[in-house]
N, C-alpha and C positions, 0 to 999 in steps of 0.2 A: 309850515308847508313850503316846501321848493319853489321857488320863483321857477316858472319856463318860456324860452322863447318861444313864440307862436305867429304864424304869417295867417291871415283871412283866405278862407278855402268856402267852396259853396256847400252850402246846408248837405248833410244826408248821409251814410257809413260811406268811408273810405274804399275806393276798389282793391282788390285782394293785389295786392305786385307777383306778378309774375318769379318763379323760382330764376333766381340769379345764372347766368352761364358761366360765369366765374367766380371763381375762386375770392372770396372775402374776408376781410378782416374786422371781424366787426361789421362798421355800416360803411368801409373801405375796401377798396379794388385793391389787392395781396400786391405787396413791391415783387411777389414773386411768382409772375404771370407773361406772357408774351407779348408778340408784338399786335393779336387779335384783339388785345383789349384796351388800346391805344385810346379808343372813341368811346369806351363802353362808361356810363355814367347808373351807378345804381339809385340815385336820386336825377330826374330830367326831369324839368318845368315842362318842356315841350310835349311830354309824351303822358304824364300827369293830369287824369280825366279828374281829379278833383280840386284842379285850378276852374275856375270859372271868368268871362269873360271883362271881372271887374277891374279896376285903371290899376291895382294892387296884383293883381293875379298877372294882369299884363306885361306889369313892371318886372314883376319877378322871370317872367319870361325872355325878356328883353335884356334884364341884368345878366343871365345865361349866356345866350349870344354875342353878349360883349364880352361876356367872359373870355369864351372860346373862340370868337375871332375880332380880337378889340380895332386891329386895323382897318381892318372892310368897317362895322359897327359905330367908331369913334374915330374917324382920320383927322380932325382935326385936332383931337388928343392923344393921340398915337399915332406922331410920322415916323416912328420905327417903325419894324417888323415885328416887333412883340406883342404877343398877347400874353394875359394873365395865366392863361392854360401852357405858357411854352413852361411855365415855372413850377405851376400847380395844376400837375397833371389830373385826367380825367374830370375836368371840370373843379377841381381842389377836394375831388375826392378818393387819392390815391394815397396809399401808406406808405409814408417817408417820402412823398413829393410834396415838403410844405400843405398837408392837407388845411384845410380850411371848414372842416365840418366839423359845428359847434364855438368855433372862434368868435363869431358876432354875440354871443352871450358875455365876453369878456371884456367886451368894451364901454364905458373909457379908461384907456391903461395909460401910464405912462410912457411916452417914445424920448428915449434917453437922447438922440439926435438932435431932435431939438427939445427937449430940456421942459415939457410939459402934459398936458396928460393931452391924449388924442382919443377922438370919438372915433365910431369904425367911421366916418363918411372924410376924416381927415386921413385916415390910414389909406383912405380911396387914391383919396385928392394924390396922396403920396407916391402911389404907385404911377399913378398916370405922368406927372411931373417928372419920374424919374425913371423909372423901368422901363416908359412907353415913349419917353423923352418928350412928352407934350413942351414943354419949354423949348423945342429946338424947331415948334411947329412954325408955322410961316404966319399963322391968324394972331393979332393981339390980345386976343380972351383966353385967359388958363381954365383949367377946372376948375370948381369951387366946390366944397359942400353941398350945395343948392344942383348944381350943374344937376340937368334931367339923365344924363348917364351916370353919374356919382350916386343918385338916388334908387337907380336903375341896380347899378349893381350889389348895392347896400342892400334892397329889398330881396335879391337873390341869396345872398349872403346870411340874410337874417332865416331865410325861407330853409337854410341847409343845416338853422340850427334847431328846428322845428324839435320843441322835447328836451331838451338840452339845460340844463340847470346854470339859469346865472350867475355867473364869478367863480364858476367851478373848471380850471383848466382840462379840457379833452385830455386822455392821456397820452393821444396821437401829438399834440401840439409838442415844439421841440424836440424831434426826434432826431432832426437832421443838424444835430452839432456833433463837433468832433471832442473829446476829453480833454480838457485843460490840457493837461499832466504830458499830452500827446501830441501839443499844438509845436512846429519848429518854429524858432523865431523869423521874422518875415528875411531880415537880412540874410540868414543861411538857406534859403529856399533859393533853387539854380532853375530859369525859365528855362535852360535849355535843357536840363534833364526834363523839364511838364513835357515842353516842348515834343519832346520823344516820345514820351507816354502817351501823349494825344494822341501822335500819329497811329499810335500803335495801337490804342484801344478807344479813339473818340473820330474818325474820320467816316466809321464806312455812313457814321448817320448825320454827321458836325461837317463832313468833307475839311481836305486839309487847309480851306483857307477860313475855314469857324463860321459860310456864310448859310449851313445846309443844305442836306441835300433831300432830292423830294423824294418822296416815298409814296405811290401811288399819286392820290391829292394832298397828302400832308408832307408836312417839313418841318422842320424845327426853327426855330426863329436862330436868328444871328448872334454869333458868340462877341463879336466884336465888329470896327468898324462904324459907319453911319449910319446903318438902318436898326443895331443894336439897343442895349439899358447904356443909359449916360452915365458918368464916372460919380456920379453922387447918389446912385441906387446902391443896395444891400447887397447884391451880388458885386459890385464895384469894390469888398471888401475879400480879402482873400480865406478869410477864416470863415465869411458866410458862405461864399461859393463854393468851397472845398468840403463843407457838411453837405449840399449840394449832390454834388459831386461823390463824396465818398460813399451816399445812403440812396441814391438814387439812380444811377446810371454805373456801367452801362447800362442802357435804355433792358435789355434781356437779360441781363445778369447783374442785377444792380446789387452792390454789397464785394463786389468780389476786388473790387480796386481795397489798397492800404491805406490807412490814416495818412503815411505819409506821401503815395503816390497820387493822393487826392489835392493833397494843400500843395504840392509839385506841378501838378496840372493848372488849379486854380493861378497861382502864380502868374505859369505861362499867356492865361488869359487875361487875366488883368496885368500882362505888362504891355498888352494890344492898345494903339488907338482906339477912342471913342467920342463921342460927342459929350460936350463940358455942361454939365449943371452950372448956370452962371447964378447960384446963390451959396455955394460950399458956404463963404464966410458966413453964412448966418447957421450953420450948422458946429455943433459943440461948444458950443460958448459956453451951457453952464457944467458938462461934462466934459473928462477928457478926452481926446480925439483914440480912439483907438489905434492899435499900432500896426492892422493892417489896413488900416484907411489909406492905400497905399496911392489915390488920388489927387490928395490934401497935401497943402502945404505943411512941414512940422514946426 
């Protein structure tokens, strides 16, 4: 019998969900839809009458809202700009925006980074440390496992994989790599050709200095700079950001950039100032460093 993941919901039939306004892929908002579906989440804890008021249903609630705006949510673990949503769009459930629906059933995986297996509440811990640059924060407590938003968001996470069959990969997950066989090596990649590219197809919504521009109430978190992911996040690597990049955006027409105008782009952004993960050397010690870890000492 199928192992499935399951979050605690109150007793009695589930309410029928209202017919989608969008376009779906599966149980994923279509990479190819507009700029009205920006906000739209086919799974919302908040709007889900079969959450009930328990510390479990709260949490899952709570793990959402940090989701989608981790700085207001978690400031003292996120003095960037970033939130988990600037990355994984519609809540982490948008197709080829790194979706995250089903993901918590696969955990604990191996994280080749650091060189052991990781539980999803360490993969948490990971993001905040680096994505959200907690380590750059001004308080002396990092996240931890335990941390009430680390749990917070774990419980949301687990809640997205409601049904979902343990140690069996989504087929959404890993969508957003580029093919081997199509990767340029990091040396022949020119920032200033990205450089152009950006302007040309990444300002009207990145604006030209990569800090965002707003858009109604929303904006995109920062490409670079202080407020941005620290140089030892997964976007800090040019071959992640560039799958990114090439399957995701642009934001309206995502797919229409080239394998190679995407790692061209990527490039240009990671050759920007950022704020320093001051733990790199503890990372690849028992792997080799990759070759666009282009942060890292070689």
């Amino acid at each position: 019998m199928a192992l499935v993941v399951t979050a605690a919901c109150s007793p009695g039939p589930p309410p029928v969900a209202p017919p989608s306004p969008y376009k779906l892929s599966g149980p994923l908002v279509s990479s190819a839809t507009n700029m009205m579906t920006a906000w739209y989440f086919p799974k919302n804890p908040l709007t889900d009458r079969s959450l009930d008021n328990s510390k479990l249903s709260q949490d899952i609630k709570w793990g959402f809202r940090l989701f989608t705006n981790t700085p207001h949510e978690a400031p003292q673990f996120a003095p960037s700009k970033m939130s988990c949503n600037n990355c994984h769009l519609n809540g982490g459930q948008r197709e080829r925006s790194l979706p995250l629906v089903g993901v918590a059933g696969m955990f604990p995986e191996y994280n080749r980074r650091s060189g052991r297996l990781y539980s999803l509440n360490d993969r948490i811990v990971d993001c905040f440390l680096r994505s959200e640059n907690a380590t750059g924060g001004v308080e002396d407590e990092l996240p931890s496992t335990t941390s009430p938003e680390v749990l917070a968001l774990s419980a949301y996470l687990t809640w997205l994989a409601r049904g979902s069959e343990v140690g069996k990969n989504p087929p959404w997950r890993g969508q957003n790599v580029i093919e081997a066989s199509n990767l340029i090596p990091v040396e022949k990649l020119d920032p200033r050709r990205g450089e152009a590219l950006f302007m040309e197809h990444c300002t009207n919504c990145h604006g030209e200095d990569g800090q965002g521009v707003a858009i109604g109430d929303k904006k995109p978190g920062p490409l670079w700079g202080p407020d941005s992911w620290n140089d030892g996040a997964g976007a800090a690597r040019i071959y992640t950001l560039a799958g990114i990049i090439r399957y995701a955006m642009p934001y309206l027409d995502p797919g229409r950039l080239t394998d190679e105008e995407a790692q061209q782009i990527a490039a240009f952004v990671n050759s920007k100032p950022r704020p320093q993960y001051p733990f790199k050397h503890q990372d690849y010690r028992t792997e080799k460093l990759p070759p666009d870890s282009v942060y890292y000492r070689k």
